[in-house]
Every structure is written in structure tokens, then in C-alpha cells.
C-alpha positions in Angstrom: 9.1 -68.6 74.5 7.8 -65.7 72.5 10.8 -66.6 70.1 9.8 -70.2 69.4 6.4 -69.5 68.7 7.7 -67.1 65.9 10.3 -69.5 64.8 7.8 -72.5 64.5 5.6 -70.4 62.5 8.3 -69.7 59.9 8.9 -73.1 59.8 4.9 -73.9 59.2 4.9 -71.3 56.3 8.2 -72.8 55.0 7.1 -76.5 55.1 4.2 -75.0 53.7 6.1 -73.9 50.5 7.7 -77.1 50.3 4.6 -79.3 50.1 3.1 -76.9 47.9 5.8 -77.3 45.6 5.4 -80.7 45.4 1.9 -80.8 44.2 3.3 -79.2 40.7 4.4 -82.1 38.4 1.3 -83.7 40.2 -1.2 -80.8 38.9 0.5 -80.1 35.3 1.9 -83.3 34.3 -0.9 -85.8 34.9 -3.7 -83.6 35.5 -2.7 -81.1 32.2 -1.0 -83.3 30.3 2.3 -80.8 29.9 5.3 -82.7 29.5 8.5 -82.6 32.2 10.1 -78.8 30.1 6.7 -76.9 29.8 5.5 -78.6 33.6 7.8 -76.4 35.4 7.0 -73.5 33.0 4.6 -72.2 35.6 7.2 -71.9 38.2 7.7 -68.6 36.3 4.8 -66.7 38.2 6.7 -67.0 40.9 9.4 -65.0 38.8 6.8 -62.3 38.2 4.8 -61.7 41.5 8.4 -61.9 43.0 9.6 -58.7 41.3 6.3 -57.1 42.2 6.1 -58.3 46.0 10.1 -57.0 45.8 9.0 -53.4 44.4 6.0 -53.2 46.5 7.8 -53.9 49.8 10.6 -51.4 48.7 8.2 -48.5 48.2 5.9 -49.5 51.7 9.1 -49.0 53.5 10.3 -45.7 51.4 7.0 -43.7 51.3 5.5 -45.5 54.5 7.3 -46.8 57.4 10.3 -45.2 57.1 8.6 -41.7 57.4 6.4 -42.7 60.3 9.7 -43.7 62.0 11.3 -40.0 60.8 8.5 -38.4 62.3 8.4 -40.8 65.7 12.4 -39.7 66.3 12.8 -43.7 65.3 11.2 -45.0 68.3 8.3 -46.8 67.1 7.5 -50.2 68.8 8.5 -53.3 67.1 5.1 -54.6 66.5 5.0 -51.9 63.9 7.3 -53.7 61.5 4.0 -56.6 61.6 1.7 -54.3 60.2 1.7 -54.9 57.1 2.3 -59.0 57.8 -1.7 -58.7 58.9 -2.5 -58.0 55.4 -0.1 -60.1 53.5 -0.8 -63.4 56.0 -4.2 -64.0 54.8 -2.9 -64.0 51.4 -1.3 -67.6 51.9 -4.3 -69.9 52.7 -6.4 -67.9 50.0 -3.8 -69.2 47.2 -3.3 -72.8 48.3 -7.3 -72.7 48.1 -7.5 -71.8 44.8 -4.5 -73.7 43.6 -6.2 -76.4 45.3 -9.7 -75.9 43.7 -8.6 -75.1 40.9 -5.8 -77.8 40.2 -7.6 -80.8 40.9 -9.0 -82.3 38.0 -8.0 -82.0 34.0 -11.1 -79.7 33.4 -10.1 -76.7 34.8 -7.6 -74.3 33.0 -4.1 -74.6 33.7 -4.1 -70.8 34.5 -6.0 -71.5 37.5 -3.4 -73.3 39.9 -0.8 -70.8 38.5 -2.6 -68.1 39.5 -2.9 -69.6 42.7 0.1 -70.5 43.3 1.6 -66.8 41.9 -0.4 -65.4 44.4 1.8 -68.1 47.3 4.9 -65.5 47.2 3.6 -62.4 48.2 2.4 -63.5 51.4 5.3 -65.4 52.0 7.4 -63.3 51.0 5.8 -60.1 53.4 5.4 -62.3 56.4 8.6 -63.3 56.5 10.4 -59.8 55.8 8.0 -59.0 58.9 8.9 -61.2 61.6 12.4 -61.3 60.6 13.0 -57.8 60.9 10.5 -57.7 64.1 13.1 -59.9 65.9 16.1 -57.8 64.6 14.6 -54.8 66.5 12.5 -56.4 69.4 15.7 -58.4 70.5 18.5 -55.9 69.3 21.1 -57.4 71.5 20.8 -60.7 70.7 19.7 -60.3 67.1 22.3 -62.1 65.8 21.8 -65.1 67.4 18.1 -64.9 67.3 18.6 -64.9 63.3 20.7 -67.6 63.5 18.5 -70.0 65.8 15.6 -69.2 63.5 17.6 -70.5 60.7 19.0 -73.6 62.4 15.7 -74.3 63.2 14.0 -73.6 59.9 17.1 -75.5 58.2 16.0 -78.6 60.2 13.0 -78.7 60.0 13.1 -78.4 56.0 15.9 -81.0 55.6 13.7 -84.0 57.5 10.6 -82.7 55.5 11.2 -84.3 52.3 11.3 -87.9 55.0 7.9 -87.7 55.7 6.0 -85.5 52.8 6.2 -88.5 50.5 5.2 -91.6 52.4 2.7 -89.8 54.7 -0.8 -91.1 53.3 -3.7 -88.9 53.9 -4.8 -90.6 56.6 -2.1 -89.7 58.5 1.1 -91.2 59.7 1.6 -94.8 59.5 4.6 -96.5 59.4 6.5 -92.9 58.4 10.1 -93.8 56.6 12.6 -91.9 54.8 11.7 -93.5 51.4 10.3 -92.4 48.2 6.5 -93.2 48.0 5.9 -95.3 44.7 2.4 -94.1 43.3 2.3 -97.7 41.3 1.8 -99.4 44.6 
């Protein structure tokens, strides 16, 4: 059971990311004004937190974890590979605030949302690295297939997103279809 739980909240963080992602040509094209080459221009702060998160999370496990586990004979519990997930989580609902707040109306700066939605990655990024390498070593006999399952569900999950994220109004679901939601109606 413990394993669903983890594998529905990857699947919340990576529906998440795929909602998020839609709000883009949303906030820079009609909100901005940028036309369709310089609207995905900001998809580039992902490029650059990215290497950061990458480099950051590289030298946490070289000059951190990996020691503690030299100097614990490499028998630390499992919940040790979420520590640093309790600092990065937070991280995710503080950048879809302020790409939110920020990328809601043509007066704000366009730096605003970007910066907003730069700051999306690294708490993605950390909490899954986490909880994926959490289940590799709480469930070491079965990590395989734990791995796999996540993904299958993950996969699944993702590929009927794009059904719903479009014709869902705000109020909720009414009359969900798999069809593209035309804005002029």
C-alpha cells in the first residue's frame, strides 16, 4: 500500500508539470505579446536551473550522504535518501505561486513567471531522485519491478492527462471528452 501512495504522488507532481506546462503559450503569447519562436524562449530556465539542480544533487551525495553511509558501514535506513526531498518539496507549490501571481495579467514582467517556473525543476527534480532511489533500497528485492510499476503507472496516468487538462472548465468536470477545448467558444 505504502508503494501506491508513493507512486500516486509521482504521478501528482508529474501531472503537475504537465499542466504547468501548458499555461506557457497562455502566459507569454497573449498575456506578453511574444510571438510562437521567442514564447518558448523561456523554456530555457529550465535548461539552467537543471544544470544547477544536476550539480547540486551530485555534490549532496559526494560530500554528504555518501560519507554518512561510509561512516554508518552503509547501513543507514532508507528514509535517509528523503532527507533532502523535505527541503526540495516545498519548493514546488512556492514556484507555481509565483508563476501564478506573477503570470496573470500583461503588467507584470515577463521575468516573473520564468522565474517561477525556473524555480519548478529543482523540486521536481530532488523529489523525484528521492523517492525513486528510496524504493530502490527500501524494497531491494523487488526493486526492479517496483521501478517498473511506478513507471507504468506514471506512463498512464500522463498519456490520459492531455484528455481531460483541456476540456476540464474550472468549475470542474462536466461533460469530460478527449477533445481539444476551443477558447473561441
Amino acid at each position: 500500500m505504502r508503494r501506491f501512495r508513493l507512486a500516486a504522488l509521482l504521478t501528482r507532481c508529474s501531472l503537475t508539470k504537465l499542466g504547468s506546462l501548458q499555461a506557457f503559450p497562455i502566459v507569454f503569447s497573449e498575456y506578453h505579446g511574444f510571438n510562437l519562436g521567442v514564447s518558448t524562449l523561456p523554456f530555457l530556465a529550465f535548461l539552467v536551473t537543471g544544470a544547477m539542480t544536476l550539480t547540486a544533487y551530485m555534490l549532496y551525495h559526494k560530500w554528504y550522504l555518501i560519507p554518512k553511509e561510509d561512516k554508518n558501514d552503509w547501513k543507514l535506513p532508507a528514509e535517509e535518501r528523503l532527507r533532502l526531498a523535505l527541503f526540495a518539496v516545498p519548493i514546488i507549490p512556492v514556484s507555481l505561486f509565483i508563476f501564478g501571481w506573477t503570470g496573470n495579467s500583461p503588467d507584470t514582467h515577463w521575468i516573473g513567471p520564468t522565474i517561477g517556473a525556473a524555480l519548478y525543476f529543482p523540486g521536481i527534480f530532488c523529489a523525484f531522485q528521492c523517492i525513486l532511489l528510496y524504493l530502490q533500497i527500501a524494497y531491494p528485492a523487488q526493486a526492479a519491478s517496483v521501478l517498473a510499476g511506478n513507471d507504468l503507472f506514471r506512463s498512464s496516468m500522463a498519456a490520459g492527462f492531455p484528455c481531460v487538462s483541456l476540456s476540464v472548465p474550472l468549475g470542474g468536470p462536466s461533460n469530460v471528452r478527449c477533445v481539444r477545448h476551443d477558447p473561441s467558444s
